[in-house]
C-alpha positions in Angstrom: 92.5 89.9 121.9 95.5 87.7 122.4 97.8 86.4 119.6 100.0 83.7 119.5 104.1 83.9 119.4 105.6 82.6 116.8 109.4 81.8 116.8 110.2 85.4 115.1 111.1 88.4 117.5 108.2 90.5 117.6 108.7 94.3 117.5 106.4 97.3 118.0 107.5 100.5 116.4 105.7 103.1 118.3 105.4 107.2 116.3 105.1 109.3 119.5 105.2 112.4 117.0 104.6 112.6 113.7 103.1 110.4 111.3 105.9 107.5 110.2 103.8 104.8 108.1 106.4 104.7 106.0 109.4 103.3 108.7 106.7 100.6 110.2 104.6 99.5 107.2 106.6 99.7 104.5 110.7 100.1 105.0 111.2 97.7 107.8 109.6 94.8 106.8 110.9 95.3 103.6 114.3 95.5 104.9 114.2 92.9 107.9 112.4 90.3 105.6 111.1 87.3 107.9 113.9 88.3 111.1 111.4 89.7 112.9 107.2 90.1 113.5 106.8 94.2 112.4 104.1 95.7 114.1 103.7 99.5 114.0 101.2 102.4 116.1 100.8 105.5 116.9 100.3 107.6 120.3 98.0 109.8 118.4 96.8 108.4 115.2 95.9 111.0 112.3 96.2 108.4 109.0 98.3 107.8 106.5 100.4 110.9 105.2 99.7 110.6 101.1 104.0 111.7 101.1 104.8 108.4 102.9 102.7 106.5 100.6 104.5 108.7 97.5 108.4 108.4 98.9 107.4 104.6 99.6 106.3 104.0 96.4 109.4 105.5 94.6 111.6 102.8 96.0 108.9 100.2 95.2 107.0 99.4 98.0 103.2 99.6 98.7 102.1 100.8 101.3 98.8 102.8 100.3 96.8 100.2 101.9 98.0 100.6 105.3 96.2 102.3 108.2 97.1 104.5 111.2 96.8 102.2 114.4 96.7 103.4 117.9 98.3 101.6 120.6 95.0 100.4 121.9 94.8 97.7 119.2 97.9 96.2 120.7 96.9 96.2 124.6 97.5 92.7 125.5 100.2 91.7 123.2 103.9 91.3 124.2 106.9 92.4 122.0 110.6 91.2 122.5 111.3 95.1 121.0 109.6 98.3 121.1 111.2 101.0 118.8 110.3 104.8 119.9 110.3 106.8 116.9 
């Protein structure tokens, strides 16, 4: 499925290892505001690590309704950024 660009830089942040829900769900849109599109996967999805959700929600953000995603669900889609974490 294609999506449209808006005028935002898109960025991918991509866990090759792992789990780090809490860096694309939760920290990084929090921090970057409305600078860029935040969209996050994982090489090897394995869910939501309940400590992200804990540390995450200790400096006030939610992220306890988020969900692993693999890179499949973003074949198709461009980025201007990929971040490799």
């Amino acid at each position: 499925m294609q999506r449209e660009l808006n005028e935002q830089a898109t960025l991918l942040i991509l866990c090759t290892g792992t789990r780090s829900h809490a860096d694309g769900s939760g920290l990084l849109p929090h921090v970057a505001g409305d600078s860029f599109e935040i969209s996050s996967a994982e090489s090897r999805p394995v869910g939501l690590h309940p400590n992200a959700v804990k540390a995450m929600s200790e400096i006030g953000i939610d992220i306890a309704g988020s969900r692993s995603k693999s890179l499949d669900e973003f074949t198709g889609w461009e980025f201007n950024y990929v971040l490799t974490v």
